[in-house]
C-alpha positions as CSV (number, residue, x, y, z in Angstrom):
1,X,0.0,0.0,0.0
2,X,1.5,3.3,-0.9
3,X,2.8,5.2,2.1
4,X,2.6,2.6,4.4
5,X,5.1,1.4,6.8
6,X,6.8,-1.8,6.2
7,X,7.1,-2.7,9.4
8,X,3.5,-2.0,10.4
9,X,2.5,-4.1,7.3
10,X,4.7,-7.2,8.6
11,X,3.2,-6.7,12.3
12,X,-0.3,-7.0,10.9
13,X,0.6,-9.8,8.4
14,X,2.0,-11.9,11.8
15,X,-0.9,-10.9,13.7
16,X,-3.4,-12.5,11.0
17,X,-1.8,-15.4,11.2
18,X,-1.2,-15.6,14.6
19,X,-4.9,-15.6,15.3
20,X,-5.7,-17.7,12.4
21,X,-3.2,-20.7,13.6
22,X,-4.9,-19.6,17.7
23,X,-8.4,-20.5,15.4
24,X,-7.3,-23.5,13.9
25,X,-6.3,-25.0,16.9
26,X,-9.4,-23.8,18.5
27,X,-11.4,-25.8,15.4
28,X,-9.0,-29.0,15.6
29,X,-9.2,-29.3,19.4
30,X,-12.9,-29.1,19.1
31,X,-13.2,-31.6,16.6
32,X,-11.1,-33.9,18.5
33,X,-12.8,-33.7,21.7
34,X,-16.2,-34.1,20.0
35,X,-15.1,-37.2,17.5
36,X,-13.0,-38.7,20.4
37,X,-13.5,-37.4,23.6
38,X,-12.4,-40.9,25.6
39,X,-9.3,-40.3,23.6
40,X,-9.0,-37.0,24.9
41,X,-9.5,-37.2,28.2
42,X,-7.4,-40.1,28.7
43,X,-4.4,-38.7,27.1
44,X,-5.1,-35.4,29.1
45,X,-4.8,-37.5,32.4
46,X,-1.6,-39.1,31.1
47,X,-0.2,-35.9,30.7
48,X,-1.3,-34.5,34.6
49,X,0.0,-37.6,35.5
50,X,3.3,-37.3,34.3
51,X,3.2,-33.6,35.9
52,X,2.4,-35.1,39.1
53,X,5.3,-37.4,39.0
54,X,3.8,-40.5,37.7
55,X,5.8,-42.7,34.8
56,X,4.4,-44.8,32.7
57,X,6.3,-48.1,32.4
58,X,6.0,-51.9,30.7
59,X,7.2,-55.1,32.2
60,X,7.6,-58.4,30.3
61,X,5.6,-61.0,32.2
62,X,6.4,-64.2,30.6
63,X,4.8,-64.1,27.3
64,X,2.6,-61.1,27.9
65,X,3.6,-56.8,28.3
66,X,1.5,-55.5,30.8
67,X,1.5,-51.7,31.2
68,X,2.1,-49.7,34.8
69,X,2.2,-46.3,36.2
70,X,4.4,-45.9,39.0
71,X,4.7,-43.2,41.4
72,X,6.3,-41.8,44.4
73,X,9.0,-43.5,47.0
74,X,8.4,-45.7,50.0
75,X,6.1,-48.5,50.9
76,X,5.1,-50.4,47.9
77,X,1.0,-49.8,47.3
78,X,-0.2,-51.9,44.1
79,X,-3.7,-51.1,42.8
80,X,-5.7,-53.1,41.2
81,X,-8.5,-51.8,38.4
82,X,-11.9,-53.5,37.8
83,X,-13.5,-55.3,35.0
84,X,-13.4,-53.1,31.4
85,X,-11.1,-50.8,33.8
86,X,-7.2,-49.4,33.1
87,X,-4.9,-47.8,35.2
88,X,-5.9,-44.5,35.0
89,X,-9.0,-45.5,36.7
90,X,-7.0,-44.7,40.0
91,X,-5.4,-41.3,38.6
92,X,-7.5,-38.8,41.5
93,X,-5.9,-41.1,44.0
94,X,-2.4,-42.0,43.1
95,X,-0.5,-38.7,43.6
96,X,-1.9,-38.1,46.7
97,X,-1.3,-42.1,47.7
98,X,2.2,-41.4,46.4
99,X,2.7,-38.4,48.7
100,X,1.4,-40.1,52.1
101,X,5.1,-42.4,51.7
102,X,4.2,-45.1,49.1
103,X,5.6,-46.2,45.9
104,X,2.5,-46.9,44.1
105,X,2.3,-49.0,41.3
106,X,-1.0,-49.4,39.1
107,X,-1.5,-51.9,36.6
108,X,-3.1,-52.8,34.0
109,X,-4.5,-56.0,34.3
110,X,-3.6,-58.2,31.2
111,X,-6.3,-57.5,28.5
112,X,-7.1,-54.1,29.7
113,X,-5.5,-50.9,29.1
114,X,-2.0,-50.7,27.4
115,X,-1.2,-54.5,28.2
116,X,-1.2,-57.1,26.0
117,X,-5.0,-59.2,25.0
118,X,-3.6,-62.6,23.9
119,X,-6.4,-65.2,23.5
120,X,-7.0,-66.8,27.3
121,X,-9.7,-67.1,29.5
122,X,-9.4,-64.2,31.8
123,X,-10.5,-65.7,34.9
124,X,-9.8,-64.3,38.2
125,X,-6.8,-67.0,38.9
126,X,-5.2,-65.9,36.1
127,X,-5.2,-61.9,36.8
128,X,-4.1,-62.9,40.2
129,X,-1.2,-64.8,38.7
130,X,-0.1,-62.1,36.8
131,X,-0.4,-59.8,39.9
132,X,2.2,-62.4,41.2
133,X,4.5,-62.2,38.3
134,X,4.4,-58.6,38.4
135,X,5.4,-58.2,42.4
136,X,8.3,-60.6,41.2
137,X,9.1,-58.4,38.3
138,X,9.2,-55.1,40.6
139,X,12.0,-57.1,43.8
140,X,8.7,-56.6,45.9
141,X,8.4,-59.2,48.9
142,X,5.5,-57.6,51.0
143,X,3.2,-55.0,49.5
144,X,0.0,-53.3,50.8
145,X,-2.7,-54.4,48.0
146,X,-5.7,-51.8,46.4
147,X,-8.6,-53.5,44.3
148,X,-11.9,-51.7,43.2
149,X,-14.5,-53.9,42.0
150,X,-13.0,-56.8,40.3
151,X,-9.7,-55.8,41.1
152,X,-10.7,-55.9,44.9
153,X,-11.6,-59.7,43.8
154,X,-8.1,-60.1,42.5
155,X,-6.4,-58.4,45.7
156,X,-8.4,-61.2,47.9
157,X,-7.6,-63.7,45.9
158,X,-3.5,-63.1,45.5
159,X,-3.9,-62.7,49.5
160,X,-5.3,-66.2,50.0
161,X,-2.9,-68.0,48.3
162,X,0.1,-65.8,49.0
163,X,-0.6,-64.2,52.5
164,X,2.9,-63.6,52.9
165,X,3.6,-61.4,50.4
166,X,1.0,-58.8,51.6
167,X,0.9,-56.3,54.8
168,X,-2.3,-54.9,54.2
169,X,-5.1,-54.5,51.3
170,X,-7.9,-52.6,51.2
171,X,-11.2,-52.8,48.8
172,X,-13.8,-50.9,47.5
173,X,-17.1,-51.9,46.5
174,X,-15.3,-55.8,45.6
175,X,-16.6,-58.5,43.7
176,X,-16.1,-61.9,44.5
177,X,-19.4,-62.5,46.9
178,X,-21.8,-64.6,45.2
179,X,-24.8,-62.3,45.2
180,X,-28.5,-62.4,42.4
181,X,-27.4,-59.4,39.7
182,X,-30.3,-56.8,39.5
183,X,-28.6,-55.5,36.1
184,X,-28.5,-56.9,32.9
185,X,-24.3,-58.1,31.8
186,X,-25.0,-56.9,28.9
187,X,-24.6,-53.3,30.6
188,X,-20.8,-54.0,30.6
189,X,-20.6,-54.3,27.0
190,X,-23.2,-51.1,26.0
191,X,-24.5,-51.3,22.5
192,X,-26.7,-47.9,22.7
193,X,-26.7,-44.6,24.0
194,X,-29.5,-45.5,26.1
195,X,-27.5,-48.4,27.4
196,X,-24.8,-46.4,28.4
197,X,-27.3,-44.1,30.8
198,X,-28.2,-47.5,32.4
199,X,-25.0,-48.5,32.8
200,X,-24.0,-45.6,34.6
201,X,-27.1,-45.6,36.7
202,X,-25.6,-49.0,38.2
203,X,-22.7,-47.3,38.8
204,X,-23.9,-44.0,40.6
205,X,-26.9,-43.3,42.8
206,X,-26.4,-39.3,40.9
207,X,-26.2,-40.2,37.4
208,X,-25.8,-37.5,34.5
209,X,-27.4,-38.0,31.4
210,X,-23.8,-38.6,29.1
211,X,-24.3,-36.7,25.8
212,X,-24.5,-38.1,22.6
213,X,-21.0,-37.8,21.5
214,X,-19.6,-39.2,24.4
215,X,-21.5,-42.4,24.6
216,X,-20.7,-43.0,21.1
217,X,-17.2,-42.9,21.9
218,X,-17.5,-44.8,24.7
219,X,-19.4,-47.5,23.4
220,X,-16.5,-47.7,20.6
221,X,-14.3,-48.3,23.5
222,X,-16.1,-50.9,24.8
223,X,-16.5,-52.5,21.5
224,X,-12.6,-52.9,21.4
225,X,-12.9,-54.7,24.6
226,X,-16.0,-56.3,24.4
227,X,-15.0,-59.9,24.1
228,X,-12.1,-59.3,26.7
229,X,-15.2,-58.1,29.2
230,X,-17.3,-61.3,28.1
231,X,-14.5,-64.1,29.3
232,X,-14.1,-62.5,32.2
233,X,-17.4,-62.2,33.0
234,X,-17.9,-65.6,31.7
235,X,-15.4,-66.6,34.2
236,X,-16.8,-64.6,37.2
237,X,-20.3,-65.9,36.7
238,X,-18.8,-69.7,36.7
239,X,-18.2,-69.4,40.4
240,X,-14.8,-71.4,40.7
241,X,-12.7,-68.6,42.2
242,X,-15.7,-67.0,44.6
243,X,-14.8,-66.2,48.1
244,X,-17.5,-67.3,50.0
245,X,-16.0,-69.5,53.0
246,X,-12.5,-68.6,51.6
247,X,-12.1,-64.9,53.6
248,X,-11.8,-66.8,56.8
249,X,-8.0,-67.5,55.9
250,X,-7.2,-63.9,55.7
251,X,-5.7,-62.6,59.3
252,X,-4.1,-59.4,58.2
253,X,-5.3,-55.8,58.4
254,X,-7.8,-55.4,55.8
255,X,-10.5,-52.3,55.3
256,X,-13.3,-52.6,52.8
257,X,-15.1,-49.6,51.4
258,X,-18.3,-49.3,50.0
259,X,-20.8,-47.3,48.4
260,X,-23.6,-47.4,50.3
261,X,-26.2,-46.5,47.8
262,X,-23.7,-49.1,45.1
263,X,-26.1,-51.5,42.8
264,X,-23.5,-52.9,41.0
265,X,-22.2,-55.2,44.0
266,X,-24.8,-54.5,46.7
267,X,-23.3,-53.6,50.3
268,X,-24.3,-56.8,51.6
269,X,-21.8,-58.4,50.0
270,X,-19.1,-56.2,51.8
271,X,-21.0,-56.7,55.1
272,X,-20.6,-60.8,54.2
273,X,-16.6,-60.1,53.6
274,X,-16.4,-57.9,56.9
275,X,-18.3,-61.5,58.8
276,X,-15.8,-64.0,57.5
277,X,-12.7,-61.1,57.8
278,X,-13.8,-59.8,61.8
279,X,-10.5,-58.4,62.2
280,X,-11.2,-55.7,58.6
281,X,-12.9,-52.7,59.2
282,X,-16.1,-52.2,57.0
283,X,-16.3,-48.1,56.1
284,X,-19.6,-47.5,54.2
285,X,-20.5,-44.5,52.5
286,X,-23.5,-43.2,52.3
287,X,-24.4,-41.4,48.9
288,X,-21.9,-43.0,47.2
289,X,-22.3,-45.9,44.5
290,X,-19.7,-48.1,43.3
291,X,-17.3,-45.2,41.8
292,X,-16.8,-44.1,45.6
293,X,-13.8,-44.0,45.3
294,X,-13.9,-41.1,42.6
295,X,-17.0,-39.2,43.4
296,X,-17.0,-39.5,46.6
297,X,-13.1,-39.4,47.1
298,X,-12.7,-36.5,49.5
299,X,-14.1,-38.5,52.4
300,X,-13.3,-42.1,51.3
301,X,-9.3,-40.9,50.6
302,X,-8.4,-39.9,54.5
303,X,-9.9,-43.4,55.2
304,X,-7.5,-45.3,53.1
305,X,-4.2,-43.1,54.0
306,X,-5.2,-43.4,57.8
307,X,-5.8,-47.2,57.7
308,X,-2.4,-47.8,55.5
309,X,-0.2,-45.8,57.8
310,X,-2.0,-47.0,61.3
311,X,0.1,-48.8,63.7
312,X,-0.9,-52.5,64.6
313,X,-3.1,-53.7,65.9
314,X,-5.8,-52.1,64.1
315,X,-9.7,-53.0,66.0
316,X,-12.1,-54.5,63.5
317,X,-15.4,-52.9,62.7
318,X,-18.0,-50.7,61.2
319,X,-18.7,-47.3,60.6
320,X,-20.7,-45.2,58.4
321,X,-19.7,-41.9,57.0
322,X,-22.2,-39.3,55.7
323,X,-20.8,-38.0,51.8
């Protein structure tokens, strides 16, 4: 333009395209979040995760990878995710875990996650033996033990058959009680939008209607994964690795959470586990469901970090706790 000053040309030239790379990113990140919003969220987490200190790690297991996070220095803490679970299930709780004077290792389970899904059964025994294999993998003799849902299962289990190798574990809202299913399995494996409002109305007594884009990506997810889900529920619901009558061989500290309000594995199955386990201490929730440990994480946290880093003996018992 005649008269005009170089300079100012060039500063408006970079500021157009300043703002038009600021809008295309704008554009791309939305289009991301709203074709793959599973995708995004998880990878956000990875990345907080690594801020908070957390790596992200494999170990070879025999034939199979399975994936880790790891974080923080002291007692080793392993946690243990349920069924169509990961990892990063535990992500709210493992800095702070971390920071209370554990190493804390969370897996995921073979199948799941970032491990390996070779073509095997799945069943409970199995997942415990690779919880084995992976303590052996890490030089770790005696660990405390985390398990929510299935994983709680798996935590049981491993302490069982290898009470030894475990100081203290702690559940929430287990499986491994046989107990009549007031849900449909099929819930694990959603095929609909409206299935995926069910299934999270089994796992929450509050549930949010999930928008449209999100359940589609999540039932994409869970189409990955789906015949993973069905041989371990296939497993499960064959009933050869069920605790009830086996808890009576467990004599260390144990403390079993629960949702009070959880429909996916009702509280009277942690009230049967707290019977044959007198010596665990039964903390139940009320207004939580079975993702207590997440929603309802600022009152059932202090629980877990007090019971972990309590001096023996600890009393057995019950308590409620109001949300």
């Amino acid at each position: 333009m005649p008269g005009s000053n170089p300079c100012e040309r060039s500063k408006k030239s970079w500021l157009r395209r300043t703002l038009f790379a600021i809008l295309l990113l704008v554009l791309v990140s939305g289009l991301a979040v709203y074709l793959r919003p599973l995708w995004v969220w998880q990878h956000a987490t990875r990345a907080w995760l690594r801020l908070e200190g957390a790596r992200s790690e494999y170990v070879r297991l025999g034939p199979y990878r399975i994936h880790y996070l790891v974080a923080g220095e002291g007692k080793p803490l392993v946690l243990v995710h349920g069924l169509g679970g990961r990892a990063e299930n535990w992500a709210l709780l493992i800095p702070p875990l971390a920071n209370s004077g554990h190493r804390v290792y969370a897996i995921d389970l073979l199948g799941y996650g970032r491990s390996d899904r070779p073509n095997v059964d799945y069943s409970i025994a199995l997942q415990a033996q690779i919880l084995d294999q992976f303590l052996g993998s890490q030089h770790i003799e005696r660990s405390d033990l985390g398990g929510w849902s299935m994983g709680g299962w798996i935590a049981l289990k491993f302490t069982i058959d290898h009470p030894e190798r475990v100081r203290r574990v702690f559940v929430t809202d287990s499986a491994g009680m046989n107990f009549r299913l007031s849900w449909d399995p099929a819930l694990f494996n959603p095929k609909t939008p409206q299935q995926v409002d069910q299934f999270i109305a089994i796992l929450t007594p509050h549930p949010r209607h999930i928008p449209h884009f999100v359940a589609r990506d999540l039932i994409r997810e869970f189409r990955e994964q789906d015949w993973v889900i069905g041989r371990s529920m296939t497993s499960m619901r064959a009933g050869a690795d069920l605790l009830d009558g086996k808890l009576t061989r467990i004599s260390l500290p144990v403390l079993i959470v629960w949702g009070k309000q959880d429909a996916t594995t009702p509280l009277a199955c942690g009230e049967e586990m707290h019977r044959e386990m007198p010596q665990s201490i039964l903390a139940v929730f009320d207004g939580c469901g079975h993702l207590a440990p997440v929603l309802c994480r600022s009152a059932v946290l202090p629980e877990i970090i007090r019971f972990l880093a309590a001096d023996l003996p600890l009393a057995g018992g019950a308590q409620e706790f109001s949300r």
